[in-house]
Steps between C-alpha positions, in 0.01 A plus 500: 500500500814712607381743208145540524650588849703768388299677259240508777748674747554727229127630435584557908739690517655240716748352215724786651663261771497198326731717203698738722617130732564310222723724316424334134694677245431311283133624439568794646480819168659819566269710439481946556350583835207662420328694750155726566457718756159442671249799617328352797132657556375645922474109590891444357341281264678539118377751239564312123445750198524244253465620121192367334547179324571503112211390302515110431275265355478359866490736803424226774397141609252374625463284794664118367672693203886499458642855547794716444392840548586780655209461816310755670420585834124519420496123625676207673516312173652842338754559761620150541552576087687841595722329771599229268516768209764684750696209546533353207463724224609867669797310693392773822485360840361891633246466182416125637520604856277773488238273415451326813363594839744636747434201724582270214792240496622626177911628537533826513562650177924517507485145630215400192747662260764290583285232443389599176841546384548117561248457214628457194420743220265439257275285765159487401221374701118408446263578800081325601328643773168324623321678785425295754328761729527911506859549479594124490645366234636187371822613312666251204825656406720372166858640479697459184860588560692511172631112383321388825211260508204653627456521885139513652380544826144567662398721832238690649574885540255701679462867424349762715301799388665855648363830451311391139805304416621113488868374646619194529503310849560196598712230278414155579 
């Protein structure tokens, strides 16, 4: 129970406190700070120029389908994607923060780093979204870390349309 727990803190944002008080080394990675300065648009709201994606046999998910992609902002199932796609696979809590709402819970983006550093390289992770409603969404979230059984948690994540584009919202 303890780590369906955790890995659903982590889609948060949240899993911040729970690392940063507990001090566990032991699954603690050092890992290179990697940060991404963030142009903000007339509402302070974050600017991403994010290259195109690289041609694949699989682009995207639908609803219900496992993903690891690289997201979008052209929905709430597509940013959700992005945010995890920041976390997980760029290893950029500005990349990751920059995807949600400034009224979002989610750490600001020094604090998410230091979270993400706790991860252990070579984490992978597996990602369902279901919409529940517009911009509701019932999250399942797999996360592989290397010689680790696989943790899985569920949430719902609402999104919130800005200005023609999606961010993540609320973590519950």
């Amino acid at each position: 129970m303890a780590g369906i727990a955790a890995v659903t803190v982590v889609v948060a944002g949240g899993v911040a406190i729970s690392h940063l008080r507990s001090g566990d080394s032991e699954t603690a990675s050092p890992a290179a700070t990697t940060t991404a300065a963030v142009a903000v648009d007339e509402n302070g709201l974050p600017i991403l120029n994010l290259p195109e994606p690289e041609q694949t046999d699989r682009t995207s998910a639908s609803d219900g389908d496992c993903r690891a992609d690289r997201g979008d902002q052209k929905s709430g199932a597509g940013v959700i994607a992005a945010f995890n796609h920041a976390y997980y696979s760029l290893r950029n809590g500005e990349a990751a923060r920059a995807l949600a709402t400034s009224t979002s819970s989610v750490l600001p983006g020094p604090d998410l780093q230091k979270v993400i550093d706790a991860v252990p390289i070579g984490t992978s992770y597996c990602l369902r979204t279901v919409e529940l409603s517009v911009g509701v969404y019932l999250v399942d979230l797999s996360v592989m870390q290397p010689a680790q059984p696989a943790k899985r948690g569920t949430q719902t994540v609402t999104t919130q349309e800005v200005d023609g584009k999606w961010y993540v919202d609320v973590f519950n």
